[in-house]
N, C-alpha and C positions, 0 to 999 in steps of 0.2 A: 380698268373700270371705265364704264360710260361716261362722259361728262352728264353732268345734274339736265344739261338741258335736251339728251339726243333722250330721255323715259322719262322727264316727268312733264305731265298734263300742263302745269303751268308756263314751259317755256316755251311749247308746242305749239300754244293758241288754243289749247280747249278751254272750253268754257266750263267755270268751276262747278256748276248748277246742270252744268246738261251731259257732262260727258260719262262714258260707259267706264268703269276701274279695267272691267276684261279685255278692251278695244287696247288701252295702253299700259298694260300691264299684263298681257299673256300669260305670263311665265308664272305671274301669281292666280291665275282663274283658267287651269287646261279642262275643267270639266263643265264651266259655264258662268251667267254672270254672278257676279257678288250677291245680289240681291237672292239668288236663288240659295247660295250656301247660308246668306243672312236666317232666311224665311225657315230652313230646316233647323238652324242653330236654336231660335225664337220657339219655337214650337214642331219639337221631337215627332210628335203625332203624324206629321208628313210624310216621315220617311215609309214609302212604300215597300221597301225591296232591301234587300242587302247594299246591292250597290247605292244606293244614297248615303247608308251609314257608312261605307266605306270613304265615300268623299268626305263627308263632313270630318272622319275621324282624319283621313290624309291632310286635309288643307293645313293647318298652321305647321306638323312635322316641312310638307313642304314650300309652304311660304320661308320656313326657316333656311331649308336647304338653300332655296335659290339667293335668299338676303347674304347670307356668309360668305362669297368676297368680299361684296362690299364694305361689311363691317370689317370683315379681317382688313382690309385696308385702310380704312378710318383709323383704325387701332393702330397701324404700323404709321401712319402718319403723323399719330399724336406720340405715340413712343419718340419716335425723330424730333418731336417737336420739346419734348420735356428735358432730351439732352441737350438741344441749341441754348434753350432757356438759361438751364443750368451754367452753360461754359458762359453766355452771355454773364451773368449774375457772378459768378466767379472771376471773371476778368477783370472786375471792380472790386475785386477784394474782398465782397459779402462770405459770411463763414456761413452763410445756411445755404441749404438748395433754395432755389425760386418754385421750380415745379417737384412736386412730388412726388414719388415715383415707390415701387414695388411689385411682389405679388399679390399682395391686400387689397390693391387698389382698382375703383372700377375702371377698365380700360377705355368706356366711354367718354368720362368725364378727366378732364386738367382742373388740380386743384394745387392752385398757387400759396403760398406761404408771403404772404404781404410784408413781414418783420423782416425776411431777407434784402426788399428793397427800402427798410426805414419805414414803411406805411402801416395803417391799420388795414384792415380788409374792403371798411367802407372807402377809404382814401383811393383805395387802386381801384376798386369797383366805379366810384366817379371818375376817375382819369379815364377808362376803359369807354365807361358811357360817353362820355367828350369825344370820344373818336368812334362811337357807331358800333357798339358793342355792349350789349346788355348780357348780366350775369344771369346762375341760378340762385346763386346763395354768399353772403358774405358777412363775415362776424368781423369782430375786432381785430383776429389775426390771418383767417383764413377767407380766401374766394374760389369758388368752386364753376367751373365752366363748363357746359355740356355740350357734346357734338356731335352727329350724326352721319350716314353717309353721304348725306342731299348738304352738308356743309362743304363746297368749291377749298380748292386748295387756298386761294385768295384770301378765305376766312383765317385760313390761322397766320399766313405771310400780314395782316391786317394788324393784327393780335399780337406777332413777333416786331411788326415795326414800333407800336404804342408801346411795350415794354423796354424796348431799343432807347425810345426816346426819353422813357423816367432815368434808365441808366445813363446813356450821356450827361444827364444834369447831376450827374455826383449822387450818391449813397450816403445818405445822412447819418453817422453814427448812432446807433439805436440797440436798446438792450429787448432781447425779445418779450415779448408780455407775458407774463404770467400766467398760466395752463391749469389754474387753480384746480390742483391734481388733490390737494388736502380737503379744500370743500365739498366736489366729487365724493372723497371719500365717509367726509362731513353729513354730506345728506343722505348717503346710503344708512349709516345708521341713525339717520334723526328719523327715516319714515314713519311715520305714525297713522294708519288707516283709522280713519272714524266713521267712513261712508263708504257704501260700495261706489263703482263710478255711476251707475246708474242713478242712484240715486239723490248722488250729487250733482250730475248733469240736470237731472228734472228738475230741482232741489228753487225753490224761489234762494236767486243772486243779488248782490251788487255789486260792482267795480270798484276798485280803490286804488291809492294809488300803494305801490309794490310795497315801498319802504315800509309801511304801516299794515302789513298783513300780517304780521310776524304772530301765530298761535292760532289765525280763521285758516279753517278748511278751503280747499281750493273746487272750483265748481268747474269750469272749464279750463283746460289748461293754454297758456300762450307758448308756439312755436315758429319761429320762424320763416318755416320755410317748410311745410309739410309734403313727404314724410319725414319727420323729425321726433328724437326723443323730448320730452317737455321737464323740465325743471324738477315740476311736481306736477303728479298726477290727480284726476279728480278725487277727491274722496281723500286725499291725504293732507295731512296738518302742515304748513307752512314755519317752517324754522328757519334757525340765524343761516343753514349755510345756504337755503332757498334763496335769502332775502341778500346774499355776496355775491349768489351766482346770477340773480334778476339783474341788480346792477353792474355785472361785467360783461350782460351781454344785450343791455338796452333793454331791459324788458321794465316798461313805466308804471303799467296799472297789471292787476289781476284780478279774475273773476272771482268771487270766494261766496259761499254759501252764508243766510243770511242768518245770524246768529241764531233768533226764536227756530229755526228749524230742524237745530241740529237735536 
């Protein structure tokens, strides 16, 4: 693969504002500029001729075609990366993995298991920040990191040394936290629909704080990190396993519909 700086605009000196995507990116515009495939996508009406439909229908199959090294390589670099992790994590005696791994799993993303180095999610997630590294997502037990093929090998050498350095300072004995697998199943059957979402979304709200929801309908729901599943959904009743699972994963206030409306 190319290094990030022999294709992309920014390390070339274009100017973010003036430059052409087809000038430095050939391989993605062989029948002309972006703007033109833009303008037929916007409005169909354009297409004069067979051959325009044919472009527009080619370009993302082959925008795809030509991305796939590079991703397939990203991928194989983070595969190598989740088994350093591991043996690292394992040489200290930790019984969990650090990184996560499978077939289930997106191969874009390393999603680290914080309980294996004694942390919550937030905890690693700041240590990570202290050294020039921001996450996508991080709960009590889990931190999620996303990467791309424009991310240099240095990013994850970056990444392996900050976890390098929580390990040399010793693994703290630590029982892993709870996966509250019962209240999961707890509010599957507590759901109680009273509103459609719609019309809980419109629905006049106010905020409260979580603990004190326990029986108001929910109006919009809080998620972390969207796309994410939510607790509870609009339009449904707020129960005891809602209000264990708000507080085990920082959720403080929620929107709830406002009584007179229901």
């Amino acid at each position: 693969m190319k290094e990030i700086q022999e294709w992309n605009p920014y390390y070339i000196g274009a100017s973010c504002s003036l430059y052409r995507p087809e000038q430095f990116y050939p391989w993605l515009y062989p029948y002309g500029s972006g703007r033109h495939y833009i303008s037929l996508w916007n409005d169909p009406e354009q297409m004069e001729d067979v051959e325009d439909k044919k472009r527009i229908m080619e370009m993302y199959p082959l925008m795809a075609r030509r991305l796939q090294p590079y991703v397939e390589e990203c991928c194989d670099r983070l595969a190598a990366l989740r088994a350093r992790l591991n043996a690292l994590a394992a040489a200290q005696g930790t019984a969990l993995p650090l990184a996560l791994d499978g077939p289930a799993r997106e191969p874009m993303k390393l999603t680290l298991d914080a309980a294996a180095l004694g942390l919550t999610g937030q905890a690693l997630a700041d240590h990570l920040r202290q050294n020039g590294m921001e996450c996508e997502y991080a709960d009590p037990r889990y931190l999620v990191l996303m990467f791309t093929p424009e991310n240099p090998a240095e990013d994850m050498a970056r990444l392996e040394a900050a976890l390098a350095e929580l390990c040399a300072g010793g693994i703290p004995p630590a029982e892993p936290p709870a996966e509250h697998r019962e209240a999961f199943c707890a509010l599957a059957r507590q759901a109680e629909p009273r509103l459609t979402v719609r019309q809980a979304v419109f629905a006049p709200q106010e905020t409260i704080p979580a603990g004190s929801a326990l029986g108001r309908v929910c109006a919009l729901p809080t998620v972390s990190c969207p796309p994410a599943i939510p607790i509870v959904v609009s339009g449904e009743v707020i129960g005891p396993a809602a209000l264990e699972l708000f507080a085990a994963y920082g959720v403080e206030t929620v929107s709830v519909v406002k009584p007179e409306k229901i």
